[in-house]
N, C-alpha and C positions, 0 to 999 in steps of 0.2 A: 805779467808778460806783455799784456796789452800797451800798458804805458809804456814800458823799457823798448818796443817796438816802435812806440811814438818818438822817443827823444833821441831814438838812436840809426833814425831814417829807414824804419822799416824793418832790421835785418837782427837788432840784439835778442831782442825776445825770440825769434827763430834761432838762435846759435845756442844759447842758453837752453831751448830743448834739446839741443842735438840736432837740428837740423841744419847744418851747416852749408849744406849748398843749396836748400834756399833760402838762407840769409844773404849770399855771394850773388844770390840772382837778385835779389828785392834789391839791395847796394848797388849793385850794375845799369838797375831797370828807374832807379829812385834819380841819382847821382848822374846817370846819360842822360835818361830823358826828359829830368827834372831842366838838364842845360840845355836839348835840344828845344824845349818848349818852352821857354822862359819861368819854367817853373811850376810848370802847371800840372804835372805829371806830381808835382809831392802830394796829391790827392791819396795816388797809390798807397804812400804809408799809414793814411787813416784806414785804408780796405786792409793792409796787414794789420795791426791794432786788432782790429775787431777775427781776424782771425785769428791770429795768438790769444785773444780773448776766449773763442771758442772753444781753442782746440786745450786750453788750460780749463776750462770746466772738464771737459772729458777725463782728462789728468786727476782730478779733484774727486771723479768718480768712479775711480780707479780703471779707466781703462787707457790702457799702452796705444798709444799713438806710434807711425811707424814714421821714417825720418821725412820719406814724402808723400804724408797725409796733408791736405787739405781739407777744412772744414766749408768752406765757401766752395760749391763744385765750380767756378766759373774759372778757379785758379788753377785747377787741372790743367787745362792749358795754357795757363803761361807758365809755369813750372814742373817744366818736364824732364 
């Protein structure tokens, strides 16, 4: 999931769990303010990367993630 969140600007690997609206926000957040900053904002998809990283261990050990679980607490607020 990690990678598939890499190549697909943040937002596949979150839709492919079932989290669908924030895969819509990382897209939104990746894609504006990737243009408002000349680019500099696609940092943000290596921080998802590594949470769909996360939150697919926990999956691995069987436990249910809920659609807006974050593994990184810092992402609580920016997807709310």
């Amino acid at each position: 999931m990690a990678l598939f969140n890499l190549l697909t600007a943040g937002g596949g690997g979150y839709w492919t769990m079932g989290q669908r609206r924030k895969a819509i926000q990382t897209w939104l957040i990746v894609l504006v303010g990737g243009f408002l900053t000349c680019g500099t904002l696609w940092v943000f998809t290596f921080v998802t990367a590594y949470d769909a990283y996360l939150l697919t261990q926990r999956v691995g050990l069987g436990e249910r993630i809920r659609v807006d679980q974050n593994a990184l607490p810092f992402l609580d607020r920016i997807f709310r």
